[in-house]
C-alpha positions as CSV (number, residue, x, y, z in Angstrom):
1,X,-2.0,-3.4,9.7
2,X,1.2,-5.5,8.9
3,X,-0.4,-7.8,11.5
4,X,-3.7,-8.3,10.4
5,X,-2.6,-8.8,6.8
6,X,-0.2,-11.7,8.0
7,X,-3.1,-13.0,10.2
8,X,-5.7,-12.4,7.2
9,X,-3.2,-14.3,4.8
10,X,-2.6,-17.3,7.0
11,X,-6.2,-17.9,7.7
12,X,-8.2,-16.3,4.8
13,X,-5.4,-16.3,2.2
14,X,-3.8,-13.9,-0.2
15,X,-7.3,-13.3,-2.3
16,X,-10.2,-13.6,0.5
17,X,-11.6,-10.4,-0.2
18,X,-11.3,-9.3,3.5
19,X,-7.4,-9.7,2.9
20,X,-7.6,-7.9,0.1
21,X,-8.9,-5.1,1.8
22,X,-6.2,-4.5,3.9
23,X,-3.8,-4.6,1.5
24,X,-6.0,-1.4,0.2
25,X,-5.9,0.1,3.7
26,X,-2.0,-0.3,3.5
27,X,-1.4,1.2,-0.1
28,X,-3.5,3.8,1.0
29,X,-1.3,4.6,3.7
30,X,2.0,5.0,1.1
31,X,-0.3,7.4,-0.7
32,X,-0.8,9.5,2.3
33,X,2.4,9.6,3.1
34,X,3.2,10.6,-0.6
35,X,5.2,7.8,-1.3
36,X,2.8,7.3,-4.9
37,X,5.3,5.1,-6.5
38,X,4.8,2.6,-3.8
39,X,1.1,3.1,-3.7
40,X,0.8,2.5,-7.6
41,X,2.6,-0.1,-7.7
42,X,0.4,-1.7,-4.5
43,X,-2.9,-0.6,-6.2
44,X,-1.5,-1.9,-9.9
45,X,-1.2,-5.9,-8.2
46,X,-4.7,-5.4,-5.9
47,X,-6.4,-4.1,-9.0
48,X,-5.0,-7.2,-11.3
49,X,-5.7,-9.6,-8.6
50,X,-9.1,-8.9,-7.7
51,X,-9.9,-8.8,-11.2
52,X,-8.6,-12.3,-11.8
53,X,-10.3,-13.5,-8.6
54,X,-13.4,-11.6,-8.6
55,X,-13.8,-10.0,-12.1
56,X,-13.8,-6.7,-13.3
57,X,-16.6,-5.4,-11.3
58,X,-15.9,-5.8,-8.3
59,X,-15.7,-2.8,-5.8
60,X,-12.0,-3.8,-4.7
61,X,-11.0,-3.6,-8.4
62,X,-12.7,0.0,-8.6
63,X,-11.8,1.2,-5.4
64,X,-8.1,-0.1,-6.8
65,X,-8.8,1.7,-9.6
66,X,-10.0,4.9,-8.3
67,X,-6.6,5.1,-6.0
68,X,-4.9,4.9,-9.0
69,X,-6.6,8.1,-10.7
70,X,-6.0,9.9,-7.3
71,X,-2.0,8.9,-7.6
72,X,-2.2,9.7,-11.5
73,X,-3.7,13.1,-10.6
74,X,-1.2,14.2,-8.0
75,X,1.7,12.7,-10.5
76,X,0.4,15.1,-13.1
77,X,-0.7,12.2,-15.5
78,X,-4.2,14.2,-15.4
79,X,-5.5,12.9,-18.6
80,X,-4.6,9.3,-17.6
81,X,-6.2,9.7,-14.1
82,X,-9.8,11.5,-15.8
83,X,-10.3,8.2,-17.8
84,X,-9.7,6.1,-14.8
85,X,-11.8,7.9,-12.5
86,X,-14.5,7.9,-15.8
87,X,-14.2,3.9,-16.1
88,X,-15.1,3.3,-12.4
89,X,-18.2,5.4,-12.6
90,X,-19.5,4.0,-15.0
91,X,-18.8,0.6,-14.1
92,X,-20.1,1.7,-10.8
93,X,-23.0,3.1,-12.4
94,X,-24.2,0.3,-13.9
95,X,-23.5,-2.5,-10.9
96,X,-24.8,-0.1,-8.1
97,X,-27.1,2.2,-9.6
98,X,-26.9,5.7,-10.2
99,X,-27.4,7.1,-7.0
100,X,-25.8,5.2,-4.6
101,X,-23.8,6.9,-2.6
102,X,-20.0,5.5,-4.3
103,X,-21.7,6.5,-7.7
104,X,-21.9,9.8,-6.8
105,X,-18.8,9.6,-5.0
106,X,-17.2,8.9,-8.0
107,X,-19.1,11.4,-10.2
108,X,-17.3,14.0,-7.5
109,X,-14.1,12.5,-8.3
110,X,-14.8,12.8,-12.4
111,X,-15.3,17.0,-11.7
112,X,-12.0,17.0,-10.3
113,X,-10.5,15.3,-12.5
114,X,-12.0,17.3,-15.6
């Protein structure tokens, strides 16, 4: 992935959302491998620059912002990660509709996290 980020970067650049989205692959990998400082702190800057790019609503700024719930669950900061997790659904909610398929997703995520 390391690669295809520098690749993305070079002829995309930093914010093109298909850049972006590796960087989200990548982070995701840290998590994984339970590494969750590294993945916050990756999800924290994709989260604050999709938003500046691309706005609050945008699905890399919730998918950025659902990791973080997951990393905030499994670092015991539960009641931290059950308003995250509650702030993408209904953001995702209201931009995709209450039955697509990353609404309900997300829903799944809010039982956990409850």
């Amino acid at each position: 992935f390391e690669e295809v980020l520098d690749y993305r970067i070079a002829r995309l650049g930093s914010l093109h959302p298909k850049t972006l989205e590796v960087r989200v692959e990548l982070a995701k990998g840290e998590y994984f491998k339970g590494r969750y400082a590294e993945a916050e702190e990756a999800f924290d800057e994709i989260k604050s620059e999709a938003a500046k790019a691309y706005g609050e609503d945008h699905e890399l700024v919730q998918e950025a912002t659902g990791m973080l719930g997951e990393i905030y669950w499994v670092t015991g900061r539960r009641a931290n990660a059950a308003k995250l997790v509650e702030v993408v659904f209904r953001t995702r909610e209201r931009t995709m509709g209450p039955y697509h398929l990353k609404t309900l997703q997300t829903l799944d995520g809010i039982a956990w996290a409850s």
